[in-house]
N, CA, C and O atoms as a GROMACS GRO file, in nm:
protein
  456
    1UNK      N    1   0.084  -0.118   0.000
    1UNK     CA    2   0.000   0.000   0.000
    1UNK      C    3   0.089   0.125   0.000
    1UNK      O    4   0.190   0.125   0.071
    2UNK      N    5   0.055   0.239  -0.081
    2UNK     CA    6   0.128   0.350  -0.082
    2UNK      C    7   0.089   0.414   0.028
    2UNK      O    8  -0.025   0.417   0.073
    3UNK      N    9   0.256   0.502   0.100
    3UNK     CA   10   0.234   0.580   0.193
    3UNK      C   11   0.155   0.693   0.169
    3UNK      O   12   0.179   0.738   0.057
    4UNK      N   13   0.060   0.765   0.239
    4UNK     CA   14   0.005   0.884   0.222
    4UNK      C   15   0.058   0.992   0.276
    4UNK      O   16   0.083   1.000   0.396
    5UNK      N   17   0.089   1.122   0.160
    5UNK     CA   18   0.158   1.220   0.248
    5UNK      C   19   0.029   1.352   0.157
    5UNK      O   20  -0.044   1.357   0.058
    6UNK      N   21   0.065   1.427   0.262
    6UNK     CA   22  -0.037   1.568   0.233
    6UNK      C   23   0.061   1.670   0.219
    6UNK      O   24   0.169   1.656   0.277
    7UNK      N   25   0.034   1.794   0.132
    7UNK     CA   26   0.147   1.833   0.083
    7UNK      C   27   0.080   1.968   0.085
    7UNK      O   28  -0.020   1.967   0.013
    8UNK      N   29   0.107   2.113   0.155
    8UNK     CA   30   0.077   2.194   0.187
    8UNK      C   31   0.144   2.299   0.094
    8UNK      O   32   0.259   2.277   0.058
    9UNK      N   33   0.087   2.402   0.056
    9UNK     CA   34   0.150   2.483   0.033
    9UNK      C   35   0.034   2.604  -0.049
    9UNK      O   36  -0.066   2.576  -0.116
   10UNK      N   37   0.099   2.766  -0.009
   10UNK     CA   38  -0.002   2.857  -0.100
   10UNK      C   39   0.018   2.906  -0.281
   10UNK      O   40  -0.043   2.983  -0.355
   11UNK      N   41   0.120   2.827  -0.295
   11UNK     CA   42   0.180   2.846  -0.421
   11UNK      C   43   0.108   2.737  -0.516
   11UNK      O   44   0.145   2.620  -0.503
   12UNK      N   45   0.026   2.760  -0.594
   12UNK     CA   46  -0.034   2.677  -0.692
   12UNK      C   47   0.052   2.557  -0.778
   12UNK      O   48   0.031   2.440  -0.810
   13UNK      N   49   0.147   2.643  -0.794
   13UNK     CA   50   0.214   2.575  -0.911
   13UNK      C   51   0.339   2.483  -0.831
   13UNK      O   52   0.385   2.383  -0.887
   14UNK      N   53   0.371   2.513  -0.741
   14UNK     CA   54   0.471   2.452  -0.651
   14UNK      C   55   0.396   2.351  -0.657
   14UNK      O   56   0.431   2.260  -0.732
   15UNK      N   57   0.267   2.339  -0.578
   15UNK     CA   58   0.180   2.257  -0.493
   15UNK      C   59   0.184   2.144  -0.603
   15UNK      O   60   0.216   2.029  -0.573
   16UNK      N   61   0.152   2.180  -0.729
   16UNK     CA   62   0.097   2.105  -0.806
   16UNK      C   63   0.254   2.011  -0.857
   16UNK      O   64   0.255   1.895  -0.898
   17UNK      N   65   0.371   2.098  -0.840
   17UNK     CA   66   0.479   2.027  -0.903
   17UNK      C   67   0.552   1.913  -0.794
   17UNK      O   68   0.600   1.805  -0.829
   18UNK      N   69   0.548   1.955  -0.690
   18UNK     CA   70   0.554   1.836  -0.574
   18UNK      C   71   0.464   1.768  -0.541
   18UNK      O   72   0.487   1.711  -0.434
   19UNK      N   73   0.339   1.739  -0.598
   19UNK     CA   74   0.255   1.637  -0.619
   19UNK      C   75   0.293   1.526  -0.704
   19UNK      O   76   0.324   1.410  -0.677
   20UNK      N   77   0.278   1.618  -0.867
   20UNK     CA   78   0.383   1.526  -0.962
   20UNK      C   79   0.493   1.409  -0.922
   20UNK      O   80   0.502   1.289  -0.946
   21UNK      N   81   0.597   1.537  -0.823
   21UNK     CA   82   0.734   1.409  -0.809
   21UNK      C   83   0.695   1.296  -0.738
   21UNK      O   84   0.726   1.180  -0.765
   22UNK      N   85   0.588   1.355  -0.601
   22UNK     CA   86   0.571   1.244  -0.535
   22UNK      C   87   0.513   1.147  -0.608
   22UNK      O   88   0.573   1.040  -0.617
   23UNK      N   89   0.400   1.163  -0.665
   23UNK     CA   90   0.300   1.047  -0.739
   23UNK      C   91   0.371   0.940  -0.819
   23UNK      O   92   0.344   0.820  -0.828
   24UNK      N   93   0.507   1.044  -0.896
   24UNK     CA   94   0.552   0.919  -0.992
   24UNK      C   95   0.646   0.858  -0.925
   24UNK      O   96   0.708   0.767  -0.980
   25UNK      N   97   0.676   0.896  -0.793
   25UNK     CA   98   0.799   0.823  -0.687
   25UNK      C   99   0.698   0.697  -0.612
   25UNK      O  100   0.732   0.619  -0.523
   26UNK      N  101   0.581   0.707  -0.673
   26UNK     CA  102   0.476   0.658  -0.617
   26UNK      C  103   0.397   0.647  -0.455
   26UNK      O  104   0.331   0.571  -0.383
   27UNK      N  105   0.437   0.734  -0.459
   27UNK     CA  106   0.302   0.791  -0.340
   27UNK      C  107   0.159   0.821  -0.382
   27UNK      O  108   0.107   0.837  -0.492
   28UNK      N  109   0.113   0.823  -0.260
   28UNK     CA  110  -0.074   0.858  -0.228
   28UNK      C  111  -0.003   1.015  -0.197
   28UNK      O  112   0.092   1.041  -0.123
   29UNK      N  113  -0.088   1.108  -0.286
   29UNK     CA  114  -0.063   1.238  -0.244
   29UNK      C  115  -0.202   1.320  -0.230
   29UNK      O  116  -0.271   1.332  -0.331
   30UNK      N  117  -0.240   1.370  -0.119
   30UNK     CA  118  -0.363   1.499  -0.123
   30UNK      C  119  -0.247   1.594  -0.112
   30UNK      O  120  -0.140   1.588  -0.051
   31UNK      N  121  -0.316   1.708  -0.210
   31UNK     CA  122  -0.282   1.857  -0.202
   31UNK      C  123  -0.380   1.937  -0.156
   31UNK      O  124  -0.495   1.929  -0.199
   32UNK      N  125  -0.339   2.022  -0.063
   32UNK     CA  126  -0.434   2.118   0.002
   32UNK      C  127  -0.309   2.289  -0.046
   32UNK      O  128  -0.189   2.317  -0.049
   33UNK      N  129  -0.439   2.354  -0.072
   33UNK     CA  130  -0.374   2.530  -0.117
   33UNK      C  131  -0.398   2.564   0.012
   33UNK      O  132  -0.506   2.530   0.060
   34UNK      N  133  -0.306   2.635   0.090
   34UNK     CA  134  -0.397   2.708   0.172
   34UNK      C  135  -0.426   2.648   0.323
   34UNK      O  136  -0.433   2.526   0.324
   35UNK      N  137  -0.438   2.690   0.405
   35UNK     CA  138  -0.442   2.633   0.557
   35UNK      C  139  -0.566   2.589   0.557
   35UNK      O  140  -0.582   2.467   0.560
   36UNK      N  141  -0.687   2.683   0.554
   36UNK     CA  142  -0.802   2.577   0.578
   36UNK      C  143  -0.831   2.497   0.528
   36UNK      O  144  -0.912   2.426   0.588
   37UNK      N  145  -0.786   2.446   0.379
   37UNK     CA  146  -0.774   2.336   0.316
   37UNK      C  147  -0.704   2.264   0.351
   37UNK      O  148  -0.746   2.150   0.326
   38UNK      N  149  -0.606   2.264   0.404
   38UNK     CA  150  -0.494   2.156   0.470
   38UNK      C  151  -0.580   2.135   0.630
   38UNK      O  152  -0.589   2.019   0.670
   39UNK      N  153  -0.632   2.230   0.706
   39UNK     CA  154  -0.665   2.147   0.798
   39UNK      C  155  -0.777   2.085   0.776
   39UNK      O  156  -0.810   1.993   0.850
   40UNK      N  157  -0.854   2.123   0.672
   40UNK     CA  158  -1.001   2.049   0.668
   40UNK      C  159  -0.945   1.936   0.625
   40UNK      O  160  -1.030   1.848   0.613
   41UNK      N  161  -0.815   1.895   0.591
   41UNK     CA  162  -0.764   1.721   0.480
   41UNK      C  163  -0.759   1.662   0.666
   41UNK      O  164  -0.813   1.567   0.723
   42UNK      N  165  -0.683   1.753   0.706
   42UNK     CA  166  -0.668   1.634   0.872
   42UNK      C  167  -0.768   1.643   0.911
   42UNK      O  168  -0.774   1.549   0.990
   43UNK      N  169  -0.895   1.711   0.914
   43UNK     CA  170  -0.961   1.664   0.993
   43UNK      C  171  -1.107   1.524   0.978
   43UNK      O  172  -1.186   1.477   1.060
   44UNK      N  173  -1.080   1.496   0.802
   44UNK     CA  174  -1.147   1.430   0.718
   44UNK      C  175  -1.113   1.263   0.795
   44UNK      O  176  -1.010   1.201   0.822
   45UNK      N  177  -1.276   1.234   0.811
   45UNK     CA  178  -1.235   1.085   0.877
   45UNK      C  179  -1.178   1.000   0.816
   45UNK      O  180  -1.099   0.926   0.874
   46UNK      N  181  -1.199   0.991   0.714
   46UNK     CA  182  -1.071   0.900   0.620
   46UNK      C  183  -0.933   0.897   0.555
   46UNK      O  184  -0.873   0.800   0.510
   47UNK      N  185  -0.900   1.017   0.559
   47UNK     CA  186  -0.720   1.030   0.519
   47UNK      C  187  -0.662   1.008   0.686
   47UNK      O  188  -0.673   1.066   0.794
   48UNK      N  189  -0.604   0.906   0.641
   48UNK     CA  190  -0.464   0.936   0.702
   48UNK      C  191  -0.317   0.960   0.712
   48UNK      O  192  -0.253   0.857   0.690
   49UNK      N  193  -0.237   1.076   0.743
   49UNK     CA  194  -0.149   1.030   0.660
   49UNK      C  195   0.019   0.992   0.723
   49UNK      O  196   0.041   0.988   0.844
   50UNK      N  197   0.107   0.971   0.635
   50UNK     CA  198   0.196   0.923   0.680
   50UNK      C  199   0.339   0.993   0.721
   50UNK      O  200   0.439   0.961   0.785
   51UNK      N  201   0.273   1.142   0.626
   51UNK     CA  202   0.352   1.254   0.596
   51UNK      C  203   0.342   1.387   0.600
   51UNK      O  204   0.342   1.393   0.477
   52UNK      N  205   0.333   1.504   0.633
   52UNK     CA  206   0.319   1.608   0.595
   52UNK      C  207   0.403   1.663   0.567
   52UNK      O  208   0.502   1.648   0.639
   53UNK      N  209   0.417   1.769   0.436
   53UNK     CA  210   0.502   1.832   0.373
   53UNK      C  211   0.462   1.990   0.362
   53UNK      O  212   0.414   2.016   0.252
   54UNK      N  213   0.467   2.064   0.420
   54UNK     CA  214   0.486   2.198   0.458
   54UNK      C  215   0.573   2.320   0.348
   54UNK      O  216   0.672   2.386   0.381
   55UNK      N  217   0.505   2.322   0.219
   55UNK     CA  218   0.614   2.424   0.144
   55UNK      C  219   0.628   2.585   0.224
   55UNK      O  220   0.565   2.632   0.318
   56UNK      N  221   0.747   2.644   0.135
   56UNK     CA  222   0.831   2.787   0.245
   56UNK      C  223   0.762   2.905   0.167
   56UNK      O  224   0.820   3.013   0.175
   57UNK      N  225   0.604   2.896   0.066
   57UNK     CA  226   0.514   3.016   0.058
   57UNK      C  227   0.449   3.013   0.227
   57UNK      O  228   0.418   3.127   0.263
   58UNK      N  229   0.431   2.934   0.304
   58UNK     CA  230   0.332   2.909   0.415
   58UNK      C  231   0.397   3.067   0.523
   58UNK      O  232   0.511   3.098   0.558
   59UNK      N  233   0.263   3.135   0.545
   59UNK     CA  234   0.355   3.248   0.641
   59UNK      C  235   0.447   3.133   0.774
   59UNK      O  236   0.464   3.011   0.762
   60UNK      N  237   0.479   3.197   0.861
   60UNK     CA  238   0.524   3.122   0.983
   60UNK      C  239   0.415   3.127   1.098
   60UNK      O  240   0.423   3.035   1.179
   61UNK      N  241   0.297   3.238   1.122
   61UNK     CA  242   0.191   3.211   1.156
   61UNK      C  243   0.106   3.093   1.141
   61UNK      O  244   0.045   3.039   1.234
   62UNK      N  245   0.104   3.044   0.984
   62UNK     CA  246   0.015   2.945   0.973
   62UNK      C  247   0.070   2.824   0.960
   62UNK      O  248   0.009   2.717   0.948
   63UNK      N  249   0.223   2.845   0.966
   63UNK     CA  250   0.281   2.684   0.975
   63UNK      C  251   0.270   2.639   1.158
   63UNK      O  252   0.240   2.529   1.204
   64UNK      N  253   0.301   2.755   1.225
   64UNK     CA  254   0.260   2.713   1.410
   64UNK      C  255   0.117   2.686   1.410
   64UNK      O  256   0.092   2.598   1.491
   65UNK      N  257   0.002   2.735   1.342
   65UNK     CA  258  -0.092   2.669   1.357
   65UNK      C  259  -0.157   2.529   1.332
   65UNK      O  260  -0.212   2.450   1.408
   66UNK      N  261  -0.125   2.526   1.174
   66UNK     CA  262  -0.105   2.355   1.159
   66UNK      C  263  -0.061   2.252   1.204
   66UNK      O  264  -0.111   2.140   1.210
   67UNK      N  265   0.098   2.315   1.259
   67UNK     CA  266   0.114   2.162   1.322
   67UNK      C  267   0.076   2.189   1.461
   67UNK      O  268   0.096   2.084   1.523
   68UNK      N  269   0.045   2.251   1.513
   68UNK     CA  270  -0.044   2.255   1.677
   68UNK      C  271  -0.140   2.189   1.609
   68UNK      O  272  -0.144   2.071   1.644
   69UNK      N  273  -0.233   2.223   1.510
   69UNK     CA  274  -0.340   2.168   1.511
   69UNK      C  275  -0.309   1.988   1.442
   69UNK      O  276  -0.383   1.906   1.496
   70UNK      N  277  -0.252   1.952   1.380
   70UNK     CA  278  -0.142   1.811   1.376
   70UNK      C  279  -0.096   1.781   1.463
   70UNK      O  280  -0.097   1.658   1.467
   71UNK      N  281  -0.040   1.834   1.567
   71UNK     CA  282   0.008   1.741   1.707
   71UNK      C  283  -0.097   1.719   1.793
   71UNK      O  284  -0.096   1.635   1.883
   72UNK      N  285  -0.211   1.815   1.761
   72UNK     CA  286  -0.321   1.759   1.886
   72UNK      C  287  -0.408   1.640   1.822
   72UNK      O  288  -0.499   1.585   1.882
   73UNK      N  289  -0.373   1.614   1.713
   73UNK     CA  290  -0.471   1.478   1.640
   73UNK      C  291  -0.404   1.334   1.606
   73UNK      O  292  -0.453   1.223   1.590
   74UNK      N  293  -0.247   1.390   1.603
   74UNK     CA  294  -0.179   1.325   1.541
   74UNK      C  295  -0.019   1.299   1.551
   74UNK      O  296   0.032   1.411   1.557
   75UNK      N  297   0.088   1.195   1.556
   75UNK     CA  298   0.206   1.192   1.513
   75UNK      C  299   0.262   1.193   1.408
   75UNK      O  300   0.383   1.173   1.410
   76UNK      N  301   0.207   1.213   1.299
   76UNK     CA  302   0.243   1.227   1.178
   76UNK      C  303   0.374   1.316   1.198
   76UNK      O  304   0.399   1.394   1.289
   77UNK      N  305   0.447   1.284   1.090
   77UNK     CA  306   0.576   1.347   1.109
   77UNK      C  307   0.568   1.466   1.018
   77UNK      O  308   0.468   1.456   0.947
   78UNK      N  309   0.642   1.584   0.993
   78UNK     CA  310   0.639   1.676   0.938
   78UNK      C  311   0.731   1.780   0.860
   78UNK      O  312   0.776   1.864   0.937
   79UNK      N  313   0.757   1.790   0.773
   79UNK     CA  314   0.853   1.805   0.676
   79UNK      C  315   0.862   1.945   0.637
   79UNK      O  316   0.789   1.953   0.538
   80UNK      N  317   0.917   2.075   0.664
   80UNK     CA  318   0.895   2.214   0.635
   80UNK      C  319   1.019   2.243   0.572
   80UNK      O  320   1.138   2.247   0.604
   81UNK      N  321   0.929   2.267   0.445
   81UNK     CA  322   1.070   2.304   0.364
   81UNK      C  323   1.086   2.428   0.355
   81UNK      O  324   0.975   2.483   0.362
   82UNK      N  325   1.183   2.513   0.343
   82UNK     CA  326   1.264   2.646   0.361
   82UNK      C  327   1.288   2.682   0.279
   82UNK      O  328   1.288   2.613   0.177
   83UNK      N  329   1.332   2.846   0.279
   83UNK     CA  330   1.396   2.918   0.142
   83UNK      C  331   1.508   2.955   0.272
   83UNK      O  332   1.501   2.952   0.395
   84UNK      N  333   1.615   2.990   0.167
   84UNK     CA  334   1.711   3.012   0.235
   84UNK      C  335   1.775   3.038   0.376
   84UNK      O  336   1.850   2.978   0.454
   85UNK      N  337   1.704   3.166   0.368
   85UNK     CA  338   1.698   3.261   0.512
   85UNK      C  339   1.598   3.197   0.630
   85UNK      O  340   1.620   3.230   0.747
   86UNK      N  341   1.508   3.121   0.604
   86UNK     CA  342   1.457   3.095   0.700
   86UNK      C  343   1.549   2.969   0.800
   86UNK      O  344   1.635   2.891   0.760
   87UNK      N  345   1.486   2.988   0.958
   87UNK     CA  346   1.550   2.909   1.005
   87UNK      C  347   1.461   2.754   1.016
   87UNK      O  348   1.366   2.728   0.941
   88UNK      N  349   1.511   2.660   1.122
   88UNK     CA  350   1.427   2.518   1.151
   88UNK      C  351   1.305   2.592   1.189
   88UNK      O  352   1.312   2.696   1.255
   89UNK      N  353   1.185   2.536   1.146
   89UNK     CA  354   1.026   2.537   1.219
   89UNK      C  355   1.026   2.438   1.311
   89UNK      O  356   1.035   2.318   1.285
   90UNK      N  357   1.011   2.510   1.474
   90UNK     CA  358   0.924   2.439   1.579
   90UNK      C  359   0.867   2.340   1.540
   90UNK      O  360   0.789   2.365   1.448
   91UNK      N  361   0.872   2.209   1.577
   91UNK     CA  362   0.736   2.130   1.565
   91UNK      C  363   0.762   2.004   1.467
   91UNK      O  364   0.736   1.885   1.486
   92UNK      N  365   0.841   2.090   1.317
   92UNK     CA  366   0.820   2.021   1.259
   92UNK      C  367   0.934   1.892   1.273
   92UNK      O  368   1.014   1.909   1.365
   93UNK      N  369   0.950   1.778   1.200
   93UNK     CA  370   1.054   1.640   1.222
   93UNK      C  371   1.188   1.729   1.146
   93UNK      O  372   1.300   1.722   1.196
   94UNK      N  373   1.171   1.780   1.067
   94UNK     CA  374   1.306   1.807   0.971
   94UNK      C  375   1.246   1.930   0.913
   94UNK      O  376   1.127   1.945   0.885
   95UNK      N  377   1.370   2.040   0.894
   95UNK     CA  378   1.376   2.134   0.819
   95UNK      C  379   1.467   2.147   0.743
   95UNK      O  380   1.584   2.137   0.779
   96UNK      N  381   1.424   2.175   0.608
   96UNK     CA  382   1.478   2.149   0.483
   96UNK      C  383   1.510   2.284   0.391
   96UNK      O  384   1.409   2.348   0.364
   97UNK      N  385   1.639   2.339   0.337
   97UNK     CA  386   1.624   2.427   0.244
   97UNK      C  387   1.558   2.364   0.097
   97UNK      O  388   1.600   2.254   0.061
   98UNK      N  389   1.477   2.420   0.030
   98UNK     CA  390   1.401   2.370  -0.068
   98UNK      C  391   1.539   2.276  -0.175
   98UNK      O  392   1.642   2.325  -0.219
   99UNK      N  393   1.502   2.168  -0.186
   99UNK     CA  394   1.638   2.103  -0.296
   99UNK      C  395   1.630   2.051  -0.408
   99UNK      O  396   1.514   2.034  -0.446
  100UNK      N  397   1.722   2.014  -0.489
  100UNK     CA  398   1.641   1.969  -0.661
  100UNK      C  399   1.562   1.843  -0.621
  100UNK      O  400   1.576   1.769  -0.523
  101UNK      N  401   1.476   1.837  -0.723
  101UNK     CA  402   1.415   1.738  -0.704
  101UNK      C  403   1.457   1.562  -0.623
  101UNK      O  404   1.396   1.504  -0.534
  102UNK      N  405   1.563   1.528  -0.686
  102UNK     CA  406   1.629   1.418  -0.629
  102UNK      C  407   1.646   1.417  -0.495
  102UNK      O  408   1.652   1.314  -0.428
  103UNK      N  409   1.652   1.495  -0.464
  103UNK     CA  410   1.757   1.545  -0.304
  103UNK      C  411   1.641   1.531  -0.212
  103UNK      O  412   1.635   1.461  -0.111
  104UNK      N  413   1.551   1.607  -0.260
  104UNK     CA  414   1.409   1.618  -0.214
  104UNK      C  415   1.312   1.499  -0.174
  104UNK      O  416   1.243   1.473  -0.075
  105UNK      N  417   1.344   1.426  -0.323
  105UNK     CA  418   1.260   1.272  -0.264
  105UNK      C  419   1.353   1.176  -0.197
  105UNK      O  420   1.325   1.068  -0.145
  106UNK      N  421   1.489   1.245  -0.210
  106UNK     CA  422   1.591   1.086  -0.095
  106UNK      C  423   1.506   1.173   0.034
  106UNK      O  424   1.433   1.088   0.086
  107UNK      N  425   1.495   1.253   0.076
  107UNK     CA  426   1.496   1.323   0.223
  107UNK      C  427   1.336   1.256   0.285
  107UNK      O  428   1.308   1.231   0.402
  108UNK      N  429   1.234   1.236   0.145
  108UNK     CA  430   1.093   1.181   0.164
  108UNK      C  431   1.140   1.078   0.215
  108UNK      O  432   1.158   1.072   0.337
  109UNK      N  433   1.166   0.988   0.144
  109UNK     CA  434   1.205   0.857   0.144
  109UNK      C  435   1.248   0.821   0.278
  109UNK      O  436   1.172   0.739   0.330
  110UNK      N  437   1.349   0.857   0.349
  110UNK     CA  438   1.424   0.884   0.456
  110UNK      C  439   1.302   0.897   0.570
  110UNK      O  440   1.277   0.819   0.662
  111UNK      N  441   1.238   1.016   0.538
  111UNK     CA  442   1.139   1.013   0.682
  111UNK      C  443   1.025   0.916   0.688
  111UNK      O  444   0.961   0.902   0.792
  112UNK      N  445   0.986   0.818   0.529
  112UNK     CA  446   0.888   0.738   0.548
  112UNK      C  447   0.920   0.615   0.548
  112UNK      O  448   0.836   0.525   0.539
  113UNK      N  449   1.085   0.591   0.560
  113UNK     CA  450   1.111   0.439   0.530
  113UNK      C  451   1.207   0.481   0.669
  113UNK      O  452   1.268   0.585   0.695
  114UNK      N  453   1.187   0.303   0.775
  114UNK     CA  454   1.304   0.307   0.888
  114UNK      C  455   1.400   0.253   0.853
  114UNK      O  456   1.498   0.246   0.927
   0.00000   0.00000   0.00000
C-alpha cells in the first residue's frame, strides 16, 4: 500500500509540481492550497497520513498553527521546507532548504522508510 503524504502549500504551481514528483515516486498524495484546506484534509475521517510536507510560501503564523493543530490529532511526522533565510520550524521532524528534485525525494524517502 502506498504511503500517504499531504502536501501543503499557498503556491499553486509549486503545490501542483511536488505532487507530480511524489506520485511518480509513487506515493498517495492529497494537495491542500492554503491552511483551511490543509486542515479540513486532517480533519477528514478518512485520510490518514503518513507525511506532511509543509512548502516555504506558508507564512510562519500558519505553519505554528497547523502543526499545533497536527500534534493535537496526530504523530504524523512533518517536513517544512525552507527558502534560504529561513531558520528550523518548531514542531516540525526536519527542516529542509528547498532542494532539486532528487535530493528532495531521498529526504521523503528517509522520513517514510526506517
Amino acid at each position: 500500500m502506498a504511503k500517504r503524504i499531504l502536501c501543503v502549500s499557498y503556491d499553486g504551481s509549486l503545490l501542483r509540481t511536488r505532487k507530480m514528483l511524489l506520485e511518480d515516486a509513487g506515493y498517495e498524495v492529497v494537495k491542500a492550497e492554503g491552511l483551511l484546506r490543509a486542515m479540513s484534509a486532517c480533519m477528514a475521517q478518512g485520510p490518514r497520513f503518513d507525511l506532511v510536507i509543509l512548502g516555504h510560501p506558508i507564512t510562519s503564523q500558519d505553519t505554528e498553527q497547523l502543526i499545533s493543530h497536527i500534534r493535537a490529532t496526530s504523530r504524523v511526522p512533518v517536513l517544512a521546507l525552507l527558502r534560504g533565510c529561513q531558520s528550523e520550524v518548531p514542531g516540525a521532524a526536519r527542516s529542509i532548504v528547498s532542494l532539486d528534485p532528487s535530493e528532495f525525494l531521498k529526504v521523503v524517502r528517509e522520513m517514510l522508510e526506517p
